[in-house]
C-alpha positions in Angstrom: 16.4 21.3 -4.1 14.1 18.0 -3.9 14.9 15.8 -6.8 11.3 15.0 -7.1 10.3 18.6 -7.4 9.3 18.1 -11.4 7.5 15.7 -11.0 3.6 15.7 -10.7 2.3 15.5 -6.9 -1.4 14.8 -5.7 -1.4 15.7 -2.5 -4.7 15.4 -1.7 -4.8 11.8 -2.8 -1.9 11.0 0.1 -3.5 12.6 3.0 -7.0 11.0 2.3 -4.8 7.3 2.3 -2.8 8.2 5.2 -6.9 8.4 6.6 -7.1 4.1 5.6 -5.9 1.5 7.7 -3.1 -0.3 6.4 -3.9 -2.6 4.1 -2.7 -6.2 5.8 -5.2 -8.5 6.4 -3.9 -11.7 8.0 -6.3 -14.8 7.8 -5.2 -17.3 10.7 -7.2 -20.6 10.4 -8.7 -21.4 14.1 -8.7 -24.6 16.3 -12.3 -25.5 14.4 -10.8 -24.8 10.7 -12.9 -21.2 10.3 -10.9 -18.4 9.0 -10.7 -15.2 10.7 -9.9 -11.6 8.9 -7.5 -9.6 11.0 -6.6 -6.4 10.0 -4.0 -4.2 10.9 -4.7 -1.6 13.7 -1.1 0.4 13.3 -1.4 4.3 12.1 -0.9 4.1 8.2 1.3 6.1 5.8 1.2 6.5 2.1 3.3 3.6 0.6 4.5 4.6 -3.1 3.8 1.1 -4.2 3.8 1.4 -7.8 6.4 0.8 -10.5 9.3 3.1 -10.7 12.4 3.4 -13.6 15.5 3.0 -10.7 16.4 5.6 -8.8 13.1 7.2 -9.4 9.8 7.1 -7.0 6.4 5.7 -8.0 4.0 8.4 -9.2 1.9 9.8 -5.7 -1.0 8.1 -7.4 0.2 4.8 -6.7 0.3 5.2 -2.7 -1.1 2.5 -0.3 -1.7 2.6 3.5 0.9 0.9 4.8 2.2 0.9 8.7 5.5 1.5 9.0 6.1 -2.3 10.5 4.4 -3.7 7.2 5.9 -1.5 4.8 9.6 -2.8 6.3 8.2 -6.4 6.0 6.8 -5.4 2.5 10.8 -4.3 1.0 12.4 -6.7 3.3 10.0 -10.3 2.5 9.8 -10.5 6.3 6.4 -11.0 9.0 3.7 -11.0 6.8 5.5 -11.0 3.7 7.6 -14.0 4.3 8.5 -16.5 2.0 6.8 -14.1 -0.6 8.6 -13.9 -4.2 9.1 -10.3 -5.2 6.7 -10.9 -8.2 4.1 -11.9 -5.6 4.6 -8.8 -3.7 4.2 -6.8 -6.8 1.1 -8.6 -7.4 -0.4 -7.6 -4.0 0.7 -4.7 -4.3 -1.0 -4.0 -7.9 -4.2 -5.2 -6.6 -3.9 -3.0 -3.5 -3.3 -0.1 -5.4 -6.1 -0.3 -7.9 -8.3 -1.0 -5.2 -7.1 2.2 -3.5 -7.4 4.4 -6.7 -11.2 2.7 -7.3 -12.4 3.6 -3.4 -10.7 7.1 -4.4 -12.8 7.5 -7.2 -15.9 6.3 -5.7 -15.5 9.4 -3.0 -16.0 11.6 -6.4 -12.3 12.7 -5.9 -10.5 13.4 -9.4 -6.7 11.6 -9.8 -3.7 13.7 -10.0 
């Protein structure tokens, strides 16, 4: 017995973001002062990054490609994440997931 068996799963919606790479850019600033987009190249999984009551899990709606080294850093304000308040991480990770849901939508795919 799973106790998230009750509650509503989309499937669909995790495989196709388990398809994305993850979604950490890192912007180092060269020798010459030009910024440089880097993105992640680690195998992502679906991150339930949304807001949860505790002891519950976000909603399958609310995943993110995350690698598993970025997802760590994500809970744990580490690599990336470092020095990031939680509300920033929740910030990020509100944007990431509506950006997510909107490139979901634009594939014609239907939430839920």
């Amino acid at each position: 017995d799973s106790r998230y068996r009750n509650r509503e799963r989309s499937v669909d919606f995790m495989a196709w973001v388990r398809t994305l790479p993850c979604s950490v850019e890192m912007m180092p600033a060269s020798d010459n002062g030009l910024v440089t987009v880097i993105f992640c190249w680690r195998p992502a999984h679906a991150h339930h990054a949304g807001r949860r009551a505790f002891g519950r899990k976000a909603g399958d709606d609310t995943c993110i490609p995350l690698c598993s080294v970025h997802q760590r850093g994500f809970h744990n304000a580490t690599g990336f994440f470092e020095g990031w308040t939680k509300v920033k991480r929740r910030e990020w990770a509100d944007d990431v997931i509506a950006t997510t849901q909107a490139r979901w939508l634009s594939h014609g795919a239907k939430r839920g």
